[in-house]
C-alpha positions as CSV (number, residue, x, y, z in Angstrom):
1,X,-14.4,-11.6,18.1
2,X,-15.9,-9.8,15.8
3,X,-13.7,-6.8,14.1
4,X,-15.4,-5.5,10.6
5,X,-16.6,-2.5,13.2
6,X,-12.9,-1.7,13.2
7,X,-11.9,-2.1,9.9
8,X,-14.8,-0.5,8.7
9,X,-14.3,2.4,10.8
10,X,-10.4,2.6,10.0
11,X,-11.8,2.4,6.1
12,X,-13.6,5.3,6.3
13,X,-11.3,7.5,8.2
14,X,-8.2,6.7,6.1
15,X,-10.2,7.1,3.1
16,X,-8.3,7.7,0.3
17,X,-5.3,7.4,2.0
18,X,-5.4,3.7,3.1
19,X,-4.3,1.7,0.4
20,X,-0.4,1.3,-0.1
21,X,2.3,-0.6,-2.3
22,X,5.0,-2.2,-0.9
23,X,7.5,-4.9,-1.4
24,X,6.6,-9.0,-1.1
25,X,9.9,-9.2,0.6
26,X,12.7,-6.6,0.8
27,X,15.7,-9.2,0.7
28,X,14.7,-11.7,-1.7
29,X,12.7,-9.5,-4.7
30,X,11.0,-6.8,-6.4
31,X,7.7,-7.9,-6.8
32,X,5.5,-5.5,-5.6
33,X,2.1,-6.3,-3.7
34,X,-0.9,-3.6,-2.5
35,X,-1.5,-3.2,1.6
36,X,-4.4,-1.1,3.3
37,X,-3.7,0.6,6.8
38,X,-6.9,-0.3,7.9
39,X,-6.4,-4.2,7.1
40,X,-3.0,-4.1,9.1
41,X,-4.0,-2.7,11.6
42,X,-6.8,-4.8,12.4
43,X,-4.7,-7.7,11.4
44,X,-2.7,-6.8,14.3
45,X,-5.6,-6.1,17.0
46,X,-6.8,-9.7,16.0
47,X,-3.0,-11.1,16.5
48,X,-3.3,-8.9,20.0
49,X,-6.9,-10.1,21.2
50,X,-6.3,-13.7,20.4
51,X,-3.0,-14.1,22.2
52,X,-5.2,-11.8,25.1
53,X,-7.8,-14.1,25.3
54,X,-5.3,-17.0,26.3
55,X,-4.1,-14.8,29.1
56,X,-7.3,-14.3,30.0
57,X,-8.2,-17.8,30.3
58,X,-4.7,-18.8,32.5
59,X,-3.3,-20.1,29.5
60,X,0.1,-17.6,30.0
61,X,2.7,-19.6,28.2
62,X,0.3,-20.0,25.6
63,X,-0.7,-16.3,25.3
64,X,3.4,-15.5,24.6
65,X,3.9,-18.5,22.6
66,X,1.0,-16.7,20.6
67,X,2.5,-13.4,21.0
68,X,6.1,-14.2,19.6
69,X,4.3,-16.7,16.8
70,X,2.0,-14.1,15.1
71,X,4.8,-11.2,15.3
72,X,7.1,-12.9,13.5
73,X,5.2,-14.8,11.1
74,X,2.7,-11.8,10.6
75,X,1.7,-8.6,12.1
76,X,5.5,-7.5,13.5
77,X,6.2,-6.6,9.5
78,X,2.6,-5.3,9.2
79,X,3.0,-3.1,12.2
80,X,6.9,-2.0,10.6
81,X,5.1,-1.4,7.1
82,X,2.1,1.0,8.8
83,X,4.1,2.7,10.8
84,X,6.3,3.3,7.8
85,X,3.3,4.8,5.7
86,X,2.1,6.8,9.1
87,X,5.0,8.3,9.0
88,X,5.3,9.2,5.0
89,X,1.6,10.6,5.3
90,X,2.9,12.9,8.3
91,X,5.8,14.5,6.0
92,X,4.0,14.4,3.3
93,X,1.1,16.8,5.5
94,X,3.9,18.9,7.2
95,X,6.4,19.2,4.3
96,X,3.9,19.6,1.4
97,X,1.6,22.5,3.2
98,X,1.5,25.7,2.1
99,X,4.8,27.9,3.7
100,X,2.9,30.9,4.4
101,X,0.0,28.5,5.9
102,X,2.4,26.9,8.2
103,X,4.1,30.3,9.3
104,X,0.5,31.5,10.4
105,X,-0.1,28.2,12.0
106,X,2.6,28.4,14.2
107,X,2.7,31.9,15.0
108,X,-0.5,31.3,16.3
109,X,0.7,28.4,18.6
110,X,3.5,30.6,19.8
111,X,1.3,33.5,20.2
112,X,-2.0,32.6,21.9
């Protein structure tokens, strides 16, 4: 299955916003490594369709064996990680705007 359309897409709307730091592991040190939004999540729609394609074919036990395998060895902390920066970009959007900006906003959304 072939995925560059995704990541190529994801690239181009995260642009400039896709690329990330974060920590190798949390527990055990402080190196610091780079991760892209766009590459986890189609790391994790790869992990998905794989495991899918299993099901698909009868092979059930196989398709959670998969499942379970790839989450934990790989796109569970991938999917914890972009869901973190998701949710830094959001504040960062909401909490750096302009006050007066965001008054008007939603005085519009309360006043139609």
């Amino acid at each position: 299955l072939d995925l560059d359309p995704l990541l190529n897409s994801l690239r181009a709307q995260l642009d400039g916003l896709d690329d990330y730091t974060d920590l190798v592991d949390p527990v055990t040190s402080t190196e610091v490594t780079a991760g892209s939004l766009s590459g986890d999540l189609t790391d994790i729609a790869e992990a998905l369709l794989h495991g899918l394609q299993h099901h698909q074919a009868g092979r059930h036990s196989e398709a959670l064996w998969w499942w379970q395998f790839s989450y934990l060895s790989q796109w569970g902390e991938r999917a914890s990680m972009a869901l973190r920066v998701l949710q830094t970009l959001l504040a960062h959007v909401r909490l750096d705007a302009d006050d007066e900006l965001v008054a008007e906003a939603e005085f519009e959304a309360l006043h139609p």
